[in-house]
C-alpha positions as a printed Julia matrix, in Angstrom:
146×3 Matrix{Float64}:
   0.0    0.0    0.0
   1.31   3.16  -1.28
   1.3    6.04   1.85
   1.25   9.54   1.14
   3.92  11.11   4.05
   3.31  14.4    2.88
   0.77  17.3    4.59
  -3.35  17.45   3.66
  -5.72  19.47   2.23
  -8.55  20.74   4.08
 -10.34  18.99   1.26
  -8.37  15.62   1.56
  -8.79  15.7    5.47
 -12.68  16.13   4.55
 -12.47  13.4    2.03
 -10.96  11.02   5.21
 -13.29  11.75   8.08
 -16.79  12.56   7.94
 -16.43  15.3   10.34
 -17.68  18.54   9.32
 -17.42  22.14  10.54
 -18.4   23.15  13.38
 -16.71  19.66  14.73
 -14.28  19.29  12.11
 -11.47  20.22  14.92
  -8.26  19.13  12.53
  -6.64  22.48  10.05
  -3.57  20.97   9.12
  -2.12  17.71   8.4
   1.53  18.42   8.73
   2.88  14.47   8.08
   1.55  11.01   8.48
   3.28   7.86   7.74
   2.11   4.32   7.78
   1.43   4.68  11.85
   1.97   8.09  12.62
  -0.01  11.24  12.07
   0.87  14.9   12.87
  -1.63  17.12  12.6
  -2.38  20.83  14.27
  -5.53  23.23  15.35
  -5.36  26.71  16.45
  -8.68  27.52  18.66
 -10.27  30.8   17.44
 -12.19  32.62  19.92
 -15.54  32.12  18.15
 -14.86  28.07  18.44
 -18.81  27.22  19.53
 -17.49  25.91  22.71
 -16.15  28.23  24.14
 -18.66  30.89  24.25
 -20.0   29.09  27.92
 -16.57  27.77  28.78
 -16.25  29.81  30.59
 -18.12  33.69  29.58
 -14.79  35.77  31.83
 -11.97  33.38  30.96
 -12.1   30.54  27.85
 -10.54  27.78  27.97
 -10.7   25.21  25.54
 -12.51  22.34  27.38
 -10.66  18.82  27.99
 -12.9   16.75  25.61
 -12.57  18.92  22.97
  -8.92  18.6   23.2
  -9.1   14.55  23.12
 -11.68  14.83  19.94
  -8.91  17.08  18.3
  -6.58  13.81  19.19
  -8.95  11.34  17.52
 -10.02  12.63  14.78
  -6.0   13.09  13.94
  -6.31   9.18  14.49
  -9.33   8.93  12.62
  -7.51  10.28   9.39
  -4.57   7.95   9.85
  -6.53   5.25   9.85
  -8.76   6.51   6.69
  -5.64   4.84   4.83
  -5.98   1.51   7.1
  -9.53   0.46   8.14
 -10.89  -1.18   4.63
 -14.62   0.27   5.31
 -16.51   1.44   8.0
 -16.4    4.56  10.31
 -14.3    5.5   12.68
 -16.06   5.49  16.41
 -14.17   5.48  19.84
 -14.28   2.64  21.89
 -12.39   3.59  24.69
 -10.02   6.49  26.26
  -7.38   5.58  28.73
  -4.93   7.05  31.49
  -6.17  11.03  30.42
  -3.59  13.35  31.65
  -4.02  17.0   31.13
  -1.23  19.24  31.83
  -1.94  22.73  30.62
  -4.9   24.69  29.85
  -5.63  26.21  26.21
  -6.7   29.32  25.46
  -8.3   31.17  22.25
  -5.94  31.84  19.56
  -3.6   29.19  20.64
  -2.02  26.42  18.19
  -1.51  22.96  19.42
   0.02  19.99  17.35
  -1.02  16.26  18.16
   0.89  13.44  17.53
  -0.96  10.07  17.32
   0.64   6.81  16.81
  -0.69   3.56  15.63
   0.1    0.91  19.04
  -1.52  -2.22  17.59
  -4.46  -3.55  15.21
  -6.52  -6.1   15.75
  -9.21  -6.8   12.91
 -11.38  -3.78  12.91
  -9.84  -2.07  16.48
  -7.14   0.35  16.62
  -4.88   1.1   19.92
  -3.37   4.57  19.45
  -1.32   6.94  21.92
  -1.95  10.52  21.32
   0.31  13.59  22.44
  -0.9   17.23  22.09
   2.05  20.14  23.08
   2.34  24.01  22.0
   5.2   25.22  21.41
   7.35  22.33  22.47
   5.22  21.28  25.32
   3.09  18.92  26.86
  -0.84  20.22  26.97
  -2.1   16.38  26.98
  -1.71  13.14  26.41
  -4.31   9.64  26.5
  -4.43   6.27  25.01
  -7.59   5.53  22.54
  -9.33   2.89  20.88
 -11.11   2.76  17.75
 -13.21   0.47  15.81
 -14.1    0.95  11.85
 -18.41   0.21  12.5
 -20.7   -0.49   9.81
 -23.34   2.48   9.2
 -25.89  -0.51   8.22
C-alpha cells in the first residue's frame, strides 16, 4: 500500500473523516506515515465551545482537546480500516497538563500501538510550542453504518 507522508488538504482531510465544521477540529495535516499522524488546530475565539466555557476566561474544554486527538487518528486510519467509520471505543490514562486558550495552536501526535481486525490502539500527544498540553491512550473500531 502506497502512503502519502506528505501534509493534507482541508479537502483531503474532509475526504478522510466525515467530520464537518463546526466539529471538524483538525486544520492541518503536517505528516503522516504508515502509523503516525501529525496534525495541528489553532482555537479561534468564536470556536462554539467556548462561548460558555467559561463567559470571563475561555478555555478550551478537555474533551474537545481529546476529539482534536482522535479525529487526527481517525484520518490515519482513513488509509488503514478497509470500510466502515471511525467510532471510539475507549479512552485511557487522560492526563491533562496545561490549559488552552483562544488563539492558541496545538500539534497532536498520534501513533498507531496495535491492530486487531477492525480495532485500533493509538497513543496521542498534544504540546504548544514544544510542550506537553495532553496526552491519553484511545481505541477505535471501523463500524458499519448498516
Amino acid at each position: 500500500m502506497h502512503v502519502n507522508e506528505s501534509a493534507m488538504t482541508v479537502d483531503e482531510i474532509k475526504a478522510a473523516i466525515p467530520h464537518r465544521p463546526p466539529m471538524l477540529l483538525v486544520d492541518e495535516v503536517s505528516n503522516r506515515s504508515e502509523s503516525t499522524i501529525t496534525t495541528k488546530k489553532t482555537f479561534r475565539e468564536n470556536e462554539f465551545f467556548l462561548q460558555g466555557h467559561y463567559p470571563d476566561r475561555p478555555i478550551v474544554p478537555g474533551i474537545i482537546l481529546c476529539e482534536v486527538c482522535m479525529q487526527s487518528g481517525a484520518i490515519l486510519l482513513a488509509q488503514l480500516a478497509d470500510e466502515g467509520l471511525p467510532v471510539a471505543t475507549r479512552m485511557n490514562n487522560v492526563r491533562f497538563r496545561q490549559l488552552v486558550n483562544p488563539n492558541e495552536t496545538v500539534e497532536v501526535h498520534v501513533r498507531l500501538v496495535e491492530r486487531l481486525a477492525n480495532a485500533f490502539f493509538m497513543k496521542a500527544e498534544m504540546t504548544r510550542d514544544g510542550k506537553q498540553v495532553m496526552r491519553f491512550e484511545f481505541a477505535c473500531a471501523a463500524a458499519t453504518t448498516e
